[in-house]
N, CA and C atoms as a LAMMPS dump frame, in Angstrom:
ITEM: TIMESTEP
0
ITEM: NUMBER OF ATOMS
294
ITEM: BOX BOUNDS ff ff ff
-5.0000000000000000e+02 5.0000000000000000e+02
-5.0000000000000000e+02 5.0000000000000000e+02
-5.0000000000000000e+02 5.0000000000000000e+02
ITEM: ATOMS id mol type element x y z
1 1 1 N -225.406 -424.811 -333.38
2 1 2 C -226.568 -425.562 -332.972
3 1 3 C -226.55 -425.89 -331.477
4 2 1 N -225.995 -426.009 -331.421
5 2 2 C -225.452 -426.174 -329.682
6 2 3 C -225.702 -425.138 -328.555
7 3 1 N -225.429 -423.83 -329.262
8 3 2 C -225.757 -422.955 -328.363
9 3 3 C -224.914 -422.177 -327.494
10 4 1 N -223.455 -422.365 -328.131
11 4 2 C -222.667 -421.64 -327.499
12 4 3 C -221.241 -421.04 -327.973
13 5 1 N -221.322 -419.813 -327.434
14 5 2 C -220.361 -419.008 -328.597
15 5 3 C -218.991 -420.159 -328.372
16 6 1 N -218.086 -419.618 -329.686
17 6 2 C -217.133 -420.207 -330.147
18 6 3 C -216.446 -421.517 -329.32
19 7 1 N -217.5 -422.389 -330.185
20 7 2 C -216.928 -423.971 -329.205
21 7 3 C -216.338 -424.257 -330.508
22 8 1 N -216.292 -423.694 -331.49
23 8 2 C -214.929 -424.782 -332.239
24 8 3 C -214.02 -425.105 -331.739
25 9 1 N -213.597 -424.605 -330.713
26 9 2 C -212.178 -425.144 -330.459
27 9 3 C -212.426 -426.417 -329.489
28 10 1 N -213.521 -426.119 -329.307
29 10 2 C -213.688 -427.775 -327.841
30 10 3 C -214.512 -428.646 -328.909
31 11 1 N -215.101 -428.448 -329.783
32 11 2 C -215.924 -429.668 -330.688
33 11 3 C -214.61 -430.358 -331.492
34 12 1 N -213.104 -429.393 -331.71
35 12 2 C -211.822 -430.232 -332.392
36 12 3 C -211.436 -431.274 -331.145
37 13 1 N -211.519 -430.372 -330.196
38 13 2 C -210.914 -431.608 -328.946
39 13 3 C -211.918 -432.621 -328.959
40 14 1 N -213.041 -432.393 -328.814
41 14 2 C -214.145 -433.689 -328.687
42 14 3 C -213.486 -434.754 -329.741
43 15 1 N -213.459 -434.021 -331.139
44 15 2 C -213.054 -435.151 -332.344
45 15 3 C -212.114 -435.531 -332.36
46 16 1 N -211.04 -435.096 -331.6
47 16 2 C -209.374 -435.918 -331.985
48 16 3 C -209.572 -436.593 -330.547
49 17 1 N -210.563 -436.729 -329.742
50 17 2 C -210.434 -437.489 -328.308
51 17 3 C -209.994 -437.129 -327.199
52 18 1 N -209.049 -435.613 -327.813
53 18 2 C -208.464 -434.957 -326.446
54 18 3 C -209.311 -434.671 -324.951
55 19 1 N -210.548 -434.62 -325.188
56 19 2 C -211.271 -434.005 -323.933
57 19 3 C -213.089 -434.66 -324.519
58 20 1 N -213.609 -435.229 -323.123
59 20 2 C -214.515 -435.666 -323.276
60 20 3 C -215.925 -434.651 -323.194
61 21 1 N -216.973 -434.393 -323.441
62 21 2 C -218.21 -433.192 -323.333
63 21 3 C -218.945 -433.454 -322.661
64 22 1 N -219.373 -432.303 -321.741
65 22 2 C -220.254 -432.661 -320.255
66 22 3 C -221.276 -434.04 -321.316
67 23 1 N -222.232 -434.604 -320
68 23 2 C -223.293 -435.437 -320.136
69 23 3 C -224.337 -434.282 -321.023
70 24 1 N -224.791 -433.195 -320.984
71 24 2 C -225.594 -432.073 -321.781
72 24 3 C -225.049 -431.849 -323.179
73 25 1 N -223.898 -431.623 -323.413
74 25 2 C -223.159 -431.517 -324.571
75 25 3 C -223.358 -432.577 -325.415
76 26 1 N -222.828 -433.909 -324.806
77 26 2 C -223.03 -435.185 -325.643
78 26 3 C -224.7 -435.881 -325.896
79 27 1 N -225.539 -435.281 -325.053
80 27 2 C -226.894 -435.86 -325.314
81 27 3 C -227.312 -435.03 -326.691
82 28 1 N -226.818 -433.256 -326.553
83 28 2 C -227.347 -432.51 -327.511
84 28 3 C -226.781 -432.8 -329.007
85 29 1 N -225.18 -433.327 -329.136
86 29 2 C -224.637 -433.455 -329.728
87 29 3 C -225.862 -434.696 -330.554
88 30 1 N -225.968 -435.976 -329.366
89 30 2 C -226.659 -436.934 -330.46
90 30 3 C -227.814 -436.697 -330.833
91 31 1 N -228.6 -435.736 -329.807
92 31 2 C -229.956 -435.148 -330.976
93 31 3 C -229.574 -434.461 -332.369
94 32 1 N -228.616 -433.832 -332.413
95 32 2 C -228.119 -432.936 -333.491
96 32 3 C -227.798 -433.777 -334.609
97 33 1 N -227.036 -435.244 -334.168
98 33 2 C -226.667 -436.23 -335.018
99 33 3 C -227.21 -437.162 -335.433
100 34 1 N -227.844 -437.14 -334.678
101 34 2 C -229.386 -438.538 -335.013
102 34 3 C -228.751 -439.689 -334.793
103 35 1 N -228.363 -439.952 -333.517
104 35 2 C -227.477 -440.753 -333.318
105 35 3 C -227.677 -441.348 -331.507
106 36 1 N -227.122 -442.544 -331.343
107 36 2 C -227.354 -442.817 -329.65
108 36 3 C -226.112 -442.118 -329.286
109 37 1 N -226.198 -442.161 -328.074
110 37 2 C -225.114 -441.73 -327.082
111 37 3 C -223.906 -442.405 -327.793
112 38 1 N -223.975 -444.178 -327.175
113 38 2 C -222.951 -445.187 -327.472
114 38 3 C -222.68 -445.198 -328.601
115 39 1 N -223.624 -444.858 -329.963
116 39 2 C -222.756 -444.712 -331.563
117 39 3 C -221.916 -443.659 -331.482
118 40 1 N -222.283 -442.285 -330.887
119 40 2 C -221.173 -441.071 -330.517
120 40 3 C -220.158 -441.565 -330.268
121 41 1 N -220.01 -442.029 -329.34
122 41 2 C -218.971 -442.75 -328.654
123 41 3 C -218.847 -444.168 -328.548
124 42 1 N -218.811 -444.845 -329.709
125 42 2 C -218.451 -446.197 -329.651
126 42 3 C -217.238 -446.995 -329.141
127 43 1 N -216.403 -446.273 -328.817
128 43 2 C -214.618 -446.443 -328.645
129 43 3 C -214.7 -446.806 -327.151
130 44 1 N -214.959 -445.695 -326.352
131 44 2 C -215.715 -445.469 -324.69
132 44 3 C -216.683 -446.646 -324.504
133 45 1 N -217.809 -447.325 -325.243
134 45 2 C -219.137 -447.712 -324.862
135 45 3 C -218.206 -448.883 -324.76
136 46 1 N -217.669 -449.21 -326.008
137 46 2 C -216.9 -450.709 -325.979
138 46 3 C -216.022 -451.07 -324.913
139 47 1 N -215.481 -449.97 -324.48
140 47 2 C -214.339 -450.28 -323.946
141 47 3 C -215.252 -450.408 -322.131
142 48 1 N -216.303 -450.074 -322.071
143 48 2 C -216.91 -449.616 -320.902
144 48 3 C -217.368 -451.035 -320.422
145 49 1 N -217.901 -451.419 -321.389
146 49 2 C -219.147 -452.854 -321.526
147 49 3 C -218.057 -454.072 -321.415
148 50 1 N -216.667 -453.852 -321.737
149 50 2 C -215.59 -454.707 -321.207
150 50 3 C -215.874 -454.926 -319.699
151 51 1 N -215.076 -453.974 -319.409
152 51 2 C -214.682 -453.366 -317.966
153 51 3 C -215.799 -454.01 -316.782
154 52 1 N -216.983 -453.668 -317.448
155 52 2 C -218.068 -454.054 -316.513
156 52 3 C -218.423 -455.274 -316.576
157 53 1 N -218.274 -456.139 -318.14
158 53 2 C -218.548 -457.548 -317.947
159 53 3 C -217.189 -458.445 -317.296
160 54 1 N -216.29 -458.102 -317.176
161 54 2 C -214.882 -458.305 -316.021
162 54 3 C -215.541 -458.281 -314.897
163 55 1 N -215.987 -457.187 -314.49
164 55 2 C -216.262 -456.687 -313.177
165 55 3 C -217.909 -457.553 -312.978
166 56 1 N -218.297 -458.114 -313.53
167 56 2 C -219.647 -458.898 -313.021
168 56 3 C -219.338 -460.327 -312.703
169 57 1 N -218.268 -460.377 -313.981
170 57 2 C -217.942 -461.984 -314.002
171 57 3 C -217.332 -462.151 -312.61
172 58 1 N -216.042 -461.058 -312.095
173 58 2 C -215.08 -461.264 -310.699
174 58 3 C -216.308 -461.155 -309.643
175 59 1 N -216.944 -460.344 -309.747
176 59 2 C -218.374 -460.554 -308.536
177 59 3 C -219.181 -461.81 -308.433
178 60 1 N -219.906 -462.231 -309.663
179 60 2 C -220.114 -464.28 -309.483
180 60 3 C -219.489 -464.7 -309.109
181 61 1 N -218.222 -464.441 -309.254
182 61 2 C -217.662 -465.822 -308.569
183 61 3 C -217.098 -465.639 -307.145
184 62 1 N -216.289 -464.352 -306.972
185 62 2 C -216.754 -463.855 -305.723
186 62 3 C -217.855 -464.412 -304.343
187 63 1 N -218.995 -464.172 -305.194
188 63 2 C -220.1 -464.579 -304.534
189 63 3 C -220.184 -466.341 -304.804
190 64 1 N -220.113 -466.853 -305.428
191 64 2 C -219.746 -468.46 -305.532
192 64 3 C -218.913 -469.001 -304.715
193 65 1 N -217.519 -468.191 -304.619
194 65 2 C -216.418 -469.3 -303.845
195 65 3 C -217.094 -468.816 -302.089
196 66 1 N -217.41 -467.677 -302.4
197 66 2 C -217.651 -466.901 -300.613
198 66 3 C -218.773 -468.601 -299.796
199 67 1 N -219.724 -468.958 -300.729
200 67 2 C -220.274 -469.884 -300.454
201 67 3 C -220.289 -471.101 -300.507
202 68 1 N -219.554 -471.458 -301.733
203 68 2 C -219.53 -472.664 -302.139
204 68 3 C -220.384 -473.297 -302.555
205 69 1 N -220.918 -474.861 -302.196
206 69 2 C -221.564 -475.562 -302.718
207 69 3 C -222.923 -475.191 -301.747
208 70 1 N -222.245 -474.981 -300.268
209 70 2 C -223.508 -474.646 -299.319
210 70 3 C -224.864 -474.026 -299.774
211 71 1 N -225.784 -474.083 -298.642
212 71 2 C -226.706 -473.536 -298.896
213 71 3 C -226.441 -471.751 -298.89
214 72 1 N -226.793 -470.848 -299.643
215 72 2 C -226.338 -469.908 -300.16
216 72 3 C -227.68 -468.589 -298.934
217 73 1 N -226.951 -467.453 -298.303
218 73 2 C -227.86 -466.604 -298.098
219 73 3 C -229.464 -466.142 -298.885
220 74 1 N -230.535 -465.772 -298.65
221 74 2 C -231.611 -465.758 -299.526
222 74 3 C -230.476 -464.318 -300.856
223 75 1 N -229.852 -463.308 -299.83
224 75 2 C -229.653 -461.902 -300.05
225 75 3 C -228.474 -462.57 -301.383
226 76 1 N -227.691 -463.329 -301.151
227 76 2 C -226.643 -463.597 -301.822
228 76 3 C -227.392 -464.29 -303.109
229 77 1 N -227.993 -465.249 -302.65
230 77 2 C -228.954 -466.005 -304.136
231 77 3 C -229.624 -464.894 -304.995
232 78 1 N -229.939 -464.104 -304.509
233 78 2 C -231.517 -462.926 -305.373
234 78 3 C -229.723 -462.112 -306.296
235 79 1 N -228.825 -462.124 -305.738
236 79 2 C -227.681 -461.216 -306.388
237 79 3 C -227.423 -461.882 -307.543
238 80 1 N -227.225 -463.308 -307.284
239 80 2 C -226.423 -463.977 -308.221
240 80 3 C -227.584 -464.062 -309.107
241 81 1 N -229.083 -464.319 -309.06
242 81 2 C -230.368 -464.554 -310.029
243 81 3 C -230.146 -463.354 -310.662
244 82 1 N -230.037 -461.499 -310.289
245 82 2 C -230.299 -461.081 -310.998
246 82 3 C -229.084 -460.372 -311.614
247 83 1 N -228.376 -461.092 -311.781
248 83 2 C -226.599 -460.948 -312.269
249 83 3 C -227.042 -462.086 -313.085
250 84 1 N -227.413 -462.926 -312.933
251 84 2 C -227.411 -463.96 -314.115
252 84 3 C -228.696 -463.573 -315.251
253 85 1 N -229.642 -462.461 -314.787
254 85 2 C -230.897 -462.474 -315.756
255 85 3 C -230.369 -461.349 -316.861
256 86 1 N -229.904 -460.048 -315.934
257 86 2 C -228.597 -458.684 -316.501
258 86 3 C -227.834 -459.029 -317.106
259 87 1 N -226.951 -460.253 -316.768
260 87 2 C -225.599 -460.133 -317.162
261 87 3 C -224.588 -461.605 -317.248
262 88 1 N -225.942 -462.245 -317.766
263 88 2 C -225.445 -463.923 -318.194
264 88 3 C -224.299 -464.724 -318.721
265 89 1 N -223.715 -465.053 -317.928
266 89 2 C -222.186 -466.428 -318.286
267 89 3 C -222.147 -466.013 -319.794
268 90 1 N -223.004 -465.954 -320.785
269 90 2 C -222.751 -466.199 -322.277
270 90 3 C -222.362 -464.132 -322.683
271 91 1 N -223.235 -463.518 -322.265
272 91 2 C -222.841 -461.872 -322.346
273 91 3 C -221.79 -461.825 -322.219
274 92 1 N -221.141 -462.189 -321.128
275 92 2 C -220.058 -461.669 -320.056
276 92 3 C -218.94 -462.604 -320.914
277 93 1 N -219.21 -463.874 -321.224
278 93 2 C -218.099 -463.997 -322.189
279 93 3 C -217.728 -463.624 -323.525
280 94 1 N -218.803 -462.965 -323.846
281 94 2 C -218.471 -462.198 -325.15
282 94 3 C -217.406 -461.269 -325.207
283 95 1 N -218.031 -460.623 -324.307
284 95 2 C -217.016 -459.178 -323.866
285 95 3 C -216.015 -459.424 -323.414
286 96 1 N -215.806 -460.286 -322.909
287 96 2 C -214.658 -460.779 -322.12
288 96 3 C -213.669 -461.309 -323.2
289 97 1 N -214.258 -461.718 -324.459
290 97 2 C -213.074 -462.209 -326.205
291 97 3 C -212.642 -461.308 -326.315
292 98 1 N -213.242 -459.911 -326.491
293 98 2 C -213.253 -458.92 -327.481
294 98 3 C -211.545 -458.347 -326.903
């Protein structure tokens, strides 16, 4: 279905985790599966959505201590508004349990 001679041997690596499938492979794969990207790969998505809610949370505050209580740049405020609308104290601690 895929479209290409003898990929059994790379669709076993896909399934035991050994080797990941271009961005084309894995989109076709989840049309084929009826499936999202991130259910394909739930192991990766989880582990991704960590990583990045770490990495938003160390940037707030970043941007918090850089300023303090002061009055804050307009450029620095519009960051932290739309880090807080994306990627809100309560998100970011979810991911951050898991």
């Amino acid at each position: 279905m895929l479209g290409y001679k003898d990929c059994g041997a790379n669709m076993s690596r896909y399934e035991r985790g050994h080797r990941l499938p271009s961005l084309r492979t894995a989109l076709a794969l989840a049309v084929i599966l009826d499936v999202s990207v991130s259910e394909l790969f739930g192991g990766l998505h989880t582990q991704l959505k960590k990583h990045i809610a770490d990495r938003v949370g160390s940037l707030i505050s970043k941007l918090e201590q850089k300023h303090g209580s002061g009055r804050m740049p307009a450029l620095t405020s519009q960051q932290l508004r739309w880090l807080g609308d994306h990627h809100g104290l309560k998100q970011i601690n979810n991911f951050s349990s898991q």
